[in-house]
C-alpha positions as CSV (number, residue, x, y, z in Angstrom):
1,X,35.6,44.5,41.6
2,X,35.1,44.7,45.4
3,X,32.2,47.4,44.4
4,X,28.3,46.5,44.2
5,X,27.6,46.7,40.8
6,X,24.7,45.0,38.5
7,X,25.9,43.1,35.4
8,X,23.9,41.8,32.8
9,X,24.6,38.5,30.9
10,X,22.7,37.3,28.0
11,X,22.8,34.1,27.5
12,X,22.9,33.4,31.1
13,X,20.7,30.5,31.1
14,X,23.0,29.1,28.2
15,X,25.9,26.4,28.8
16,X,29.0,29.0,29.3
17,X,26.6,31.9,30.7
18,X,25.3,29.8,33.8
19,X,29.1,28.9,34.8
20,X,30.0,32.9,34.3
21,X,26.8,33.6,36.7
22,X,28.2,31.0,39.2
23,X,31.3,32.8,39.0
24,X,30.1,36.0,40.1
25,X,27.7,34.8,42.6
26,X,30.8,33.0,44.0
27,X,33.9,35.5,43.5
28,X,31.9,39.1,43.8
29,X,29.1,40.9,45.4
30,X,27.8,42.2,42.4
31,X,23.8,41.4,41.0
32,X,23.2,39.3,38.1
33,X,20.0,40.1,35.4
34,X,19.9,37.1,33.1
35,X,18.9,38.2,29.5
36,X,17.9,35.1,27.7
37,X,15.0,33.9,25.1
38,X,14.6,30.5,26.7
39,X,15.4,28.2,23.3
40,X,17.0,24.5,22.8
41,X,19.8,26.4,24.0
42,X,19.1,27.9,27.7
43,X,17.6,26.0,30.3
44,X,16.8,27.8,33.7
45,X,17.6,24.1,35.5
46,X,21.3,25.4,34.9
47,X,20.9,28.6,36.9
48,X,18.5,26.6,39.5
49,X,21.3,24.4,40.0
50,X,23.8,27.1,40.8
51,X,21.4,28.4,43.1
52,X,20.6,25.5,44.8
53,X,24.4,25.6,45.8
54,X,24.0,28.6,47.6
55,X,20.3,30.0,48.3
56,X,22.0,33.3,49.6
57,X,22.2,33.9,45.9
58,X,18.8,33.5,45.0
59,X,18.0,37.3,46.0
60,X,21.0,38.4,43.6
61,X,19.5,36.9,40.3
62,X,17.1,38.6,38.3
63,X,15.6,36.4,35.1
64,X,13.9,38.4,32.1
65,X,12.9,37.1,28.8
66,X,13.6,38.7,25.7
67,X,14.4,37.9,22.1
68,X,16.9,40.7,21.1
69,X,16.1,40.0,17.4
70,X,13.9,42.8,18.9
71,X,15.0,46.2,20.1
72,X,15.1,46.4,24.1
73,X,11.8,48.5,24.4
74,X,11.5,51.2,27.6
75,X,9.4,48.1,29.7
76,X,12.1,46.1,29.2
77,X,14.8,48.6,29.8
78,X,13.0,49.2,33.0
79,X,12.7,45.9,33.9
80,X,16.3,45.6,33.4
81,X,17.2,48.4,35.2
82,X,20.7,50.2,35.2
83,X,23.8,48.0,34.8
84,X,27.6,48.6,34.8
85,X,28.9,45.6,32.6
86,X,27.5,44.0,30.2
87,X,28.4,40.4,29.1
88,X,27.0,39.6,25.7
89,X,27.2,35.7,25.5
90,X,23.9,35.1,23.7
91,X,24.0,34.0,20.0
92,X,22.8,31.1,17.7
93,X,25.9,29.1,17.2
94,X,24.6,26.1,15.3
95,X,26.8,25.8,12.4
96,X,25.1,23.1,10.7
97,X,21.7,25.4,11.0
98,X,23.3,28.5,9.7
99,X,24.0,26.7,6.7
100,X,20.5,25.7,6.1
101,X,19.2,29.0,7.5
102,X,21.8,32.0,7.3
103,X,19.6,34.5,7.5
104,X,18.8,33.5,10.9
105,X,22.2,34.0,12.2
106,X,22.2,37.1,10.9
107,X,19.0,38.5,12.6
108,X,20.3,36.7,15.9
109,X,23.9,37.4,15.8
110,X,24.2,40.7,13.8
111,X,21.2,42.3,14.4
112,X,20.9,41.1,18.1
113,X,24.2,42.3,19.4
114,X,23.3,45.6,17.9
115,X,19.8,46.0,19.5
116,X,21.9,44.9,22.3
117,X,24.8,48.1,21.7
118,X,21.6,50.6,21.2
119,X,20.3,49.5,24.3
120,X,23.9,50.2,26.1
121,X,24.3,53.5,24.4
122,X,21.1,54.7,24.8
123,X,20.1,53.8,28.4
124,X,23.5,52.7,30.0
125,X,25.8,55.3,28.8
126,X,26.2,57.2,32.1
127,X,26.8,54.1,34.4
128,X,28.5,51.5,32.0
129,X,32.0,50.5,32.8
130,X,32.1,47.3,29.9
131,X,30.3,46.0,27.2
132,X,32.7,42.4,26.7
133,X,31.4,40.8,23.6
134,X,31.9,37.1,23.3
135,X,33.0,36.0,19.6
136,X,34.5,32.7,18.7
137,X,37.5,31.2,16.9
138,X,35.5,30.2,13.8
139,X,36.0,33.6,12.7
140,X,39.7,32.9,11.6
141,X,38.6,29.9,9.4
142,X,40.5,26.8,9.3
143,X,44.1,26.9,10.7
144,X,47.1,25.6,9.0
145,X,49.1,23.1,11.5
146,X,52.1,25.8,11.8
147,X,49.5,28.5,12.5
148,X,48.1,29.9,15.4
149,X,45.8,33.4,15.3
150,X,46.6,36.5,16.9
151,X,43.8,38.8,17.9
152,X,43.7,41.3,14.8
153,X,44.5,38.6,12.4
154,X,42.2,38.9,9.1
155,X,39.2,36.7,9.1
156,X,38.1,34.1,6.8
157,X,34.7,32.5,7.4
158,X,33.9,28.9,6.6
159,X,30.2,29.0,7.3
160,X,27.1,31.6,8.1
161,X,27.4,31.2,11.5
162,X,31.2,32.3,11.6
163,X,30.5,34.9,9.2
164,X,27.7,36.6,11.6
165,X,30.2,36.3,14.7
166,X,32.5,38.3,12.5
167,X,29.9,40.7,11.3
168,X,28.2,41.2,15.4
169,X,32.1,41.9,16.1
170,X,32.8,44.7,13.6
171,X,29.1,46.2,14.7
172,X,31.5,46.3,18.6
173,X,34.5,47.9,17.2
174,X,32.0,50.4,15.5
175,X,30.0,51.2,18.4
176,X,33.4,51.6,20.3
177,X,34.7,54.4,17.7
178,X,31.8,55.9,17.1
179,X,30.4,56.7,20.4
180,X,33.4,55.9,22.5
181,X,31.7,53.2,24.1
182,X,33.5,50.7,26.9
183,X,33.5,47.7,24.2
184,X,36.3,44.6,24.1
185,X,36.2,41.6,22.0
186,X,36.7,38.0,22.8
187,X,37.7,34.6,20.8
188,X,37.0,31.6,22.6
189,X,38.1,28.1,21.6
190,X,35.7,25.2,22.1
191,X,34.5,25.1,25.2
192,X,33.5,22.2,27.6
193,X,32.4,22.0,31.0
194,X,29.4,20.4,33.2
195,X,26.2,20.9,32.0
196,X,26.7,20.9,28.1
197,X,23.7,19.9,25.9
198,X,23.9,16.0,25.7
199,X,24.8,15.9,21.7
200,X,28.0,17.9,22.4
201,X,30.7,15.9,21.6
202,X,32.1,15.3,25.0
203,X,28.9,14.4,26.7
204,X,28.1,11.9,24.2
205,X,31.3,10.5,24.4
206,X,30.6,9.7,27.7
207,X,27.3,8.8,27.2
208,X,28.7,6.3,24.3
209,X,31.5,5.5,25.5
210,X,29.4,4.2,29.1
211,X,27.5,2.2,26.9
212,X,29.8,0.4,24.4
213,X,28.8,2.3,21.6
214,X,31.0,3.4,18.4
215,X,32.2,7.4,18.7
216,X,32.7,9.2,15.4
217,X,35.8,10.9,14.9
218,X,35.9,13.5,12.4
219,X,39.3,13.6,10.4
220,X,41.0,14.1,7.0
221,X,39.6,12.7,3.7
222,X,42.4,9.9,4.0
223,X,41.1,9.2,7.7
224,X,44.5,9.0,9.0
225,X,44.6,12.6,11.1
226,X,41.7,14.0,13.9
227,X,40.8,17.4,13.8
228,X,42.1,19.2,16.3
229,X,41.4,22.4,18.9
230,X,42.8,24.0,22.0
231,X,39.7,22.8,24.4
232,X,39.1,24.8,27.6
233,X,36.8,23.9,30.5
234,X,33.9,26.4,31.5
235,X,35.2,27.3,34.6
236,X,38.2,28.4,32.7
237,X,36.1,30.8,30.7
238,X,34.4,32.4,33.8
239,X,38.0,32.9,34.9
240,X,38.9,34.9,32.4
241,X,36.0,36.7,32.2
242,X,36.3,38.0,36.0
243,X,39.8,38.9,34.6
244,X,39.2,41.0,32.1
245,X,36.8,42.7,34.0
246,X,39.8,44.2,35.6
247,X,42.5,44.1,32.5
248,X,41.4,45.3,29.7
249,X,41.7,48.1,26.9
250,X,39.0,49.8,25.9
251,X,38.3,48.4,22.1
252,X,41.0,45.7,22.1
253,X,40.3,41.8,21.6
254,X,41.4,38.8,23.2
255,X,41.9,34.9,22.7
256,X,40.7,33.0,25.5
257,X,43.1,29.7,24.8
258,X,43.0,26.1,26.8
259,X,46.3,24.4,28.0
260,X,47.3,23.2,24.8
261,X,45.9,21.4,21.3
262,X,44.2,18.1,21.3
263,X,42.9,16.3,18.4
264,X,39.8,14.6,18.9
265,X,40.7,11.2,19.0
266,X,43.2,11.4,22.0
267,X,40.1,13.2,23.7
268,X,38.1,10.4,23.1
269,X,41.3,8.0,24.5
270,X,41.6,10.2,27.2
271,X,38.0,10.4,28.3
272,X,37.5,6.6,28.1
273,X,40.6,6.1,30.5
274,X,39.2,7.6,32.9
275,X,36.4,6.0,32.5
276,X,38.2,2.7,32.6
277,X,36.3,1.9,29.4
278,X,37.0,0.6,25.9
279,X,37.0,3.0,23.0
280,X,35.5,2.0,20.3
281,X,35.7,4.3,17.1
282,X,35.4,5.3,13.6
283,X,37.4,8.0,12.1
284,X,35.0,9.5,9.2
285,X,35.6,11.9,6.5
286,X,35.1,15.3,8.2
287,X,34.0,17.7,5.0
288,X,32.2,15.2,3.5
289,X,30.1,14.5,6.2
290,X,30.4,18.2,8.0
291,X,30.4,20.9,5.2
292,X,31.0,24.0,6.3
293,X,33.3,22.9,9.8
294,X,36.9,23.3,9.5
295,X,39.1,20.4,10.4
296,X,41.9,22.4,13.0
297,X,41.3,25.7,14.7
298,X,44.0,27.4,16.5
299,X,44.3,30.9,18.6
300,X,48.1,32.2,20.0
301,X,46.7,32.3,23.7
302,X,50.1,34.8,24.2
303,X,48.4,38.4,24.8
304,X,46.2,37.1,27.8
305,X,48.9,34.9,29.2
306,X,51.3,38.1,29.1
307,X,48.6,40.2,30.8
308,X,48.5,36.9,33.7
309,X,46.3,34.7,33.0
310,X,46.5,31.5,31.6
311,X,44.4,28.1,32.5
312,X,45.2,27.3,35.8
313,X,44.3,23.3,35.9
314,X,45.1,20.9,32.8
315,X,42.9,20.1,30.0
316,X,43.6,16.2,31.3
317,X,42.3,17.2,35.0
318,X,39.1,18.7,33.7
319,X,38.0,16.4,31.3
320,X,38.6,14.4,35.0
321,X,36.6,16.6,36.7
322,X,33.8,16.9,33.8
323,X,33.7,13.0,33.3
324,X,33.1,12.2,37.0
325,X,30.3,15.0,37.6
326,X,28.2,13.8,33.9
327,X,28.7,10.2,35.6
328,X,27.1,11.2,38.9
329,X,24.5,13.5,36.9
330,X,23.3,11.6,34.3
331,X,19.5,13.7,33.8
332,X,22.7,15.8,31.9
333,X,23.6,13.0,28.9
334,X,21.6,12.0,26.0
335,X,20.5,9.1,27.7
């Protein structure tokens, strides 16, 4: 990617799409134009901040506002201008919301990523090299402790929100047969980093655990076992982002995976040693007081890791890094 090219990333003001910005302002020469609608979920301080790192990068970064539960009109698209990839990371992907209001997961998930494909086909078609679509592991449903999901494995949503990931994914795979276009697929895991929305769970365990307060764990209805995930660090993300930029088949999918599985309580031990701090908890029944989340989730991280690229630093030594940064940036926690 040694190339000047101009990518567009929606989303870019959100929690993963700022650190995927930083990552090409850092690692390439290529242009950014941030796509985003500006709700709870981006905040332009995250891209300010990257900036402010580097003011060089300032002239790189182009901002527009859009909603892409509306087509991209020809103002927009000229606004935009011509692009070569295209990262789709913008979505609503409140799960607890899409059970109250599916239909607005569909309009923003479904019918977003394809006014988002019609865009690509009609005005990018000559100059785009990828379309990378970002999906999520929810897709899969709940995973059984001795399973672990491959790529192509058959979905089974547990909520609206999954359901409209899946949906926005097929809508990929169809624009990619159809009309050939440059489209992959990727499952991420849950994702943490610097700069999360303080009611994440790892930000407010800081926050919490700072302050003395009681974390909730969610775990079985007998409250004996955590739910569990494979967490991986934003940084992580970018990574292999930039390196599927330059591995990839054209209308394939890939599992973005962290190190290896950790249930929620031994995050919430492992963040309040670092911190030197007591935990103090209370493991709750998860259905009964999430419906519609799923206790484990769990991707085979193999395909990537045989193509080269794994997680190169520990979960342990980012929730390090992450812990120390919220600490000496507090504006980012709940309070």
């Amino acid at each position: 990617m040694k190339d000047n090219k101009r990518v567009l990333i929606t989303g870019g003001a959100g929690f993963i799409g700022h650190q995927v910005i930083h990552r090409f302002l850092q690692d390439t020469n290529h242009d950014i134009v941030v796509l985003d609608r500006l709700d709870t979920s981006g905040n332009l301080n995250r891209i300010h901040e990257v900036i402010e790192l580097d003011p060089s990068w300032k002239s790189r970064v182009q901002i527009v506002w859009h909603d892409l539960k509306a087509p991209v009109n020809e103002v927009l698209c000229r606004q935009i201008g011509t692009v070569n990839y295209i990262i789709h990371l913008a979505a609503g992907s409140h799960v607890d919301r899409s059970i109250e209001y599916p239909m607005e997961f569909v309009m923003d998930n479904v019918v977003g990523t394809t006014n988002l494909l019609d865009f690509a086909r009609t005005h990018c078609s000559d100059d785009l090299d990828l379309f990378l679509y970002f999906s999520t592991d929810e897709v899969f449903g709940p995973a059984p402790n001795d399973v672990r999901y491959k790529e192509w494995d058959r979905y089974n949503s547990g909520n609206p929100y999954s359901a409209s990931k899946a949906g926005a994914e097929e809508m990929c795979i169809a624009y990619c047969n159809t009309y050939k276009m440059p489209i992959i697929v990727t499952h991420t895991m849950n994702v943490f980093g610097i700069r999360q929305h303080p009611e994440k769970f790892i930000p407010l365990l800081v926050q919490k655990i700072r302050d003395g307060e009681e974390v909730t764990i969610h775990s079985n209805a007998t409250k004996t076992k955590a739910g569990s995930r494979f967490y991986i660090n934003t940084d992580d993300v970018a990574d292999a982002v930039l390196f599927l930029m330059d591995n990839h088949k054209i209308g394939d999918k890939y599992n973005i995976v962290g190190e290896r599985e950790m249930d929620n309580l031994e995050l919430a031990q492992t963040v309040a040693k670092i911190m030197g701090k007591e935990l103090k908890y209370n493991m709750v029944d998860f259905h009964s007081s999430r419906p519609g989340h799923d206790l484990r989730y769990a991707l085979c991280g193999e395909k990537m890791k045989e193509a080269g690229w794994e997680p190169s630093v520990s979960v342990t030594e980012r929730l390090k890094e992450v812990v120390e940064w919220s600490l000496e940036n507090t504006r980012w926690l709940r309070k």
